[in-house]
C-alpha positions in Angstrom: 70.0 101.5 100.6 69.7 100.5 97.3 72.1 103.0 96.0 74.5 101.8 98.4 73.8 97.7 97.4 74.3 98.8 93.6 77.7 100.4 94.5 79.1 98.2 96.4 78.2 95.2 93.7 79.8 96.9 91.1 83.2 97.7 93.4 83.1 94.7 95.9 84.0 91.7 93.1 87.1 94.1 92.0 88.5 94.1 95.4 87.7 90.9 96.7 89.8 90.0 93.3 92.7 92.1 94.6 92.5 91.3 98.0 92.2 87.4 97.2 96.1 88.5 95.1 97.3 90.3 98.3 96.8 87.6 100.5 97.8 84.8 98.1 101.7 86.6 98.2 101.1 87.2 101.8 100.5 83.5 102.9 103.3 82.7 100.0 101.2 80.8 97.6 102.6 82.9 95.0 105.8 84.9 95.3 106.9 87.5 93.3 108.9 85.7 90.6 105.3 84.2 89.7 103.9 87.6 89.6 106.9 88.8 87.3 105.7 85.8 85.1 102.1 86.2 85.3 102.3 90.0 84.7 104.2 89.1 81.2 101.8 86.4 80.5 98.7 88.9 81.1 100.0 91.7 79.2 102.1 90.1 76.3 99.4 87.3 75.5 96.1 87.3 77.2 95.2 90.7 77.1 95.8 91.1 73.3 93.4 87.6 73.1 90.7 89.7 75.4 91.0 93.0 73.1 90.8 90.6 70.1 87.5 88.9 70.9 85.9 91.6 72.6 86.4 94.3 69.5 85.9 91.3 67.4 82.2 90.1 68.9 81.5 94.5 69.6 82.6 96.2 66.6 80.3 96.6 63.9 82.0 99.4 61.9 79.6 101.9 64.6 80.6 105.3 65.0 77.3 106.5 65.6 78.1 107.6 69.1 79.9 110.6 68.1 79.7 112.3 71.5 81.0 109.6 73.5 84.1 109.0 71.1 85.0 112.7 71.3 83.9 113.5 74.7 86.9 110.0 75.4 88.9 111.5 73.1 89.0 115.4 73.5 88.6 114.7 77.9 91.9 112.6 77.5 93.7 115.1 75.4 93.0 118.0 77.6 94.5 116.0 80.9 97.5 115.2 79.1 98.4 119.2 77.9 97.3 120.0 81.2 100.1 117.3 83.0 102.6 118.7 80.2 101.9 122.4 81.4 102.0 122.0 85.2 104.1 118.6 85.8 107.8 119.2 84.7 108.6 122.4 86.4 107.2 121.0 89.8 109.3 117.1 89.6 113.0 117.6 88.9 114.0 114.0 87.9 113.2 113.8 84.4 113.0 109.9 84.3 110.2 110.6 86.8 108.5 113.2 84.6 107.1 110.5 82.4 105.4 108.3 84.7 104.1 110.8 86.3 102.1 112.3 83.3 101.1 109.1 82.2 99.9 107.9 86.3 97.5 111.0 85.6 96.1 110.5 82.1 96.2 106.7 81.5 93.3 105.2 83.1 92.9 100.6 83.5 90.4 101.5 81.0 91.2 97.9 79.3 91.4 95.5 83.1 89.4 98.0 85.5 87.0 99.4 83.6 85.0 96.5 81.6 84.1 94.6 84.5 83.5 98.0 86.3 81.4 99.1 83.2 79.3 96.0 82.6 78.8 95.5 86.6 76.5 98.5 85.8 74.7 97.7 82.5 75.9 94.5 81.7 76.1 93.8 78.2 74.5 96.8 77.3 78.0 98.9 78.2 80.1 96.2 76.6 79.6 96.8 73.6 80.4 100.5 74.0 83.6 100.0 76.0 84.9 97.3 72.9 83.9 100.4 70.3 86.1 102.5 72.4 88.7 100.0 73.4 89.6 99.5 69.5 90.3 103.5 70.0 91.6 104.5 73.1 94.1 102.0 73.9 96.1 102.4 70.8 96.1 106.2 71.8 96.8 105.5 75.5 99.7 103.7 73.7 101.0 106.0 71.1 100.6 108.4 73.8 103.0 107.2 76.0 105.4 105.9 73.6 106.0 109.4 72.9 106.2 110.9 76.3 108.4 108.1 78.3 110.4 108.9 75.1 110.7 112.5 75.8 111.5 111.9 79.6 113.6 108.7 79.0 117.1 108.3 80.7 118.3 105.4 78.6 121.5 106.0 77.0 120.2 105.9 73.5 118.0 109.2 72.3 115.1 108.0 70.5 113.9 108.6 67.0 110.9 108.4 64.9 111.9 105.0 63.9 112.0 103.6 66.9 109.3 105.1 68.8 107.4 104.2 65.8 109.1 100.3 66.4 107.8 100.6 70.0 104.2 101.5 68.7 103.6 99.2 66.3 105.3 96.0 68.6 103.0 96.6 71.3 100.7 93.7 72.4 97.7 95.5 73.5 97.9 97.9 70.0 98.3 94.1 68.3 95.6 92.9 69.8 92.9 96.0 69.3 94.1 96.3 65.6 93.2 92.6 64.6 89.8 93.0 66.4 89.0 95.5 64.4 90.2 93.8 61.2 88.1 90.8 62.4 85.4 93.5 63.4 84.8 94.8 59.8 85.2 91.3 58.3 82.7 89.9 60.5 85.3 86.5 61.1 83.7 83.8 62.5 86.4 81.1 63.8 85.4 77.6 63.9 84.6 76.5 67.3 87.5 74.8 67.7 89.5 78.0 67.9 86.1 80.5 69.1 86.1 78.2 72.2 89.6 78.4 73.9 89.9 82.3 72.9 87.0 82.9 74.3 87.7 81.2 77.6 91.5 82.7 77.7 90.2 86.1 76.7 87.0 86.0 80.1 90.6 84.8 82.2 92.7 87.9 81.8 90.8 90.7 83.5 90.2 89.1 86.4 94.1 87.7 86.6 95.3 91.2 85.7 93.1 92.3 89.0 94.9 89.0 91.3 98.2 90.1 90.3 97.7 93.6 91.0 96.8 92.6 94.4 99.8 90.0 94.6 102.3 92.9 93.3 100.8 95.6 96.5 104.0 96.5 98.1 102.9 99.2 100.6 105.9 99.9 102.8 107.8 101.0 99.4 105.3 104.1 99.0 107.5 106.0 101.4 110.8 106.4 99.0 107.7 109.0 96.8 105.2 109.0 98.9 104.4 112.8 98.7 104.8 112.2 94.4 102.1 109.7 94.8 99.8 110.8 97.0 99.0 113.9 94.9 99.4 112.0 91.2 96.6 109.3 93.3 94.6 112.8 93.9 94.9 113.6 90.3 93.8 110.4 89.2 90.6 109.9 91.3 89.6 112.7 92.3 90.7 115.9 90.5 90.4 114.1 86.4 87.3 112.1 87.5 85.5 114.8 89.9 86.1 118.0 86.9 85.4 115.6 83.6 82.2 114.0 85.1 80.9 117.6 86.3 81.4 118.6 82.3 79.8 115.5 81.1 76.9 115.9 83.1 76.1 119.5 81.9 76.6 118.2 78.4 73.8 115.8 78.7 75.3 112.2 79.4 73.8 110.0 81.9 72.6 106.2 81.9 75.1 103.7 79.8 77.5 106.2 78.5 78.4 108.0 81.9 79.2 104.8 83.0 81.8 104.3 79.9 82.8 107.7 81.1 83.7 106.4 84.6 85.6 103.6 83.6 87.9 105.7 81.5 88.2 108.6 83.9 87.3 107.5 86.9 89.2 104.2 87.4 93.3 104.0 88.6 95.8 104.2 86.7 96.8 101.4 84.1 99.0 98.5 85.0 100.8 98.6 81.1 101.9 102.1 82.4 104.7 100.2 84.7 105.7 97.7 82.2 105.9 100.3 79.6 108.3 102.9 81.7 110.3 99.9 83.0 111.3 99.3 78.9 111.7 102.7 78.2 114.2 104.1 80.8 111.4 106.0 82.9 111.1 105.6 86.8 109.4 102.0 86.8 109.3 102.1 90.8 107.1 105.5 90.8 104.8 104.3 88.5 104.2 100.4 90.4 103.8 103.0 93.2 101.3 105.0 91.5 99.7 101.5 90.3 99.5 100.7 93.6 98.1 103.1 95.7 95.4 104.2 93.0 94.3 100.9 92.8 94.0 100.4 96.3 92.1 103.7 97.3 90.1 103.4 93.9 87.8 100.8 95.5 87.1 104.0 97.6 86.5 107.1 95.3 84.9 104.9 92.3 82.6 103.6 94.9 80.9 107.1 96.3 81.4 108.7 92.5 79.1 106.0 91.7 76.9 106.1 94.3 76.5 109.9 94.5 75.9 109.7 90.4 73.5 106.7 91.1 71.4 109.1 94.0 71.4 111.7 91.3 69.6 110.1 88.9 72.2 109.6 86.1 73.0 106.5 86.4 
């Protein structure tokens, strides 16, 4: 029972967050030209504020955890080959291509993942998650920069200058590199300043989850819904369920299999729509893929973590 109590504590305040979203739109307190302007809001300003104090308050020049950088880094790398190898001769849109491979690979590390992370070990995972934060989400970024560039149908072909452009102009890469700066500095900002960050940063996680929720369309999963379903299965259960048994045998348990979860194991990133909507990718495949991950994520992440939890390594 305890198992079970610990699970659903960790899950339950992430739905309830999404749920209390959905039925906001639903009764029409918020509609969805709000959510439009919300969803820029979160991503273009208070995410980068979150990244930038959380990096800022975490990092400490520490990369003494060399096996959970590499484990982040290498795990990632080998689902991304792997969608190159096996996506493109099964989908025969190439606009669709894109969002695909990056609805399989790119994890809500950044808005899922902290508050699933520190549900489990509180502070003690935070400062492991802001370490990796400073490194993953500029590689999620570059990442997909370069393969909705690949697959993109705008009209314009894109070059190194201005995939490069797209790298180094986007908000959540802003926001990780000046944490870092501030990181190695050790910047202290007068309380003035330290005070309102600090209180927009703690707002954008669980607003990114309330949108989420507010942007659930379910009756337009039908137009892909056999493209979804199995890029959902990807996600949650084939990624998570294959890179958890690895990092097991290899030895992690406790704090950094949770950090593991909540880059493998959680659905896949909001960003990923509003970064194939600007790039000429298939924006309405990859809200869909958004969508139903998120939603059957409360699911899956709940038993991995329980069955982990019974197990002993967590």
């Amino acid at each position: 029972m305890s198992n079970i109590l610990f699970s659903l504590n960790v899950v339950a305040p992430l739905f309830v967050l999404m749920a209390l979203g959905y039925g906001a739109r639903i009764l029409k307190f918020v509609n969805a030209d709000f959510l439009n302007h919300l969803n820029k809001f979160v991503f273009r300003f208070l995410l980068p504020i979150m990244l930038f104090q959380d990096i800022r308050h975490s990092y400490q020049g520490d990369f003494s955890n060399i096996r959970l950088i590499l484990a982040s880094f290498i795990g990632t790398t080998v689902v991304i080959l792997l969608s190159f190898l096996i996506v493109p001769p099964l989908v025969k849109k190439k606009k669709q291509k894109g969002s695909i491979i990056q609805g399989i690979y790119r994890s809500n590390f950044l808005i899922y993942g902290l508050p699933l992370a520190t549900g489990m070990y509180g502070e003690e995972a935070r400062a492991g998650i802001s370490m990796l934060m400073g490194l993953m989400i500029p590689f999620y970024n570059i990442a997909a920069v370069i393969i909705l560039s690949i697959y993109s149908e705008n009209s314009s072909k894109p070059t190194i200058k201005t995939v490069l452009k797209d790298i180094i102009k986007n908000p959540l890469i802003i926001g990780c590199a000046f944490g870092l700066l501030g990181g190695i500095v050790h910047l202290d900002l007068p309380s003035l300043l330290e005070s309102p960050l600090s209180q927009l940063g703690a707002a954008a996680a669980p607003l990114a989850l309330f949108m989420m929720g507010g942007e659930f369309e379910f009756r337009n999963l039908k137009n892909n819904l056999v493209k979804v379903i199995a890029v959902t299965a990807a996600r949650l259960i084939i990624v998570p369920v294959i890179a958890l048994i690895i990092f097991v045998q290899l030895g992690f348990s406790g704090v950094d299999l949770a950090v593991l979860i909540s880059i493998f194991a959680t659905p896949a990133a909001m960003a990923g729509y509003i970064m194939a909507k600007n790039m000429g990718n298939d924006a309405e495949l990859s809200a869909q893929i958004v969508v139903l991950t998120t939603a059957c994520s409360c699911i899956t992440i709940f038993f991995i973590i329980y069955f982990l939890r019974s197990w002993g390594y967590l």
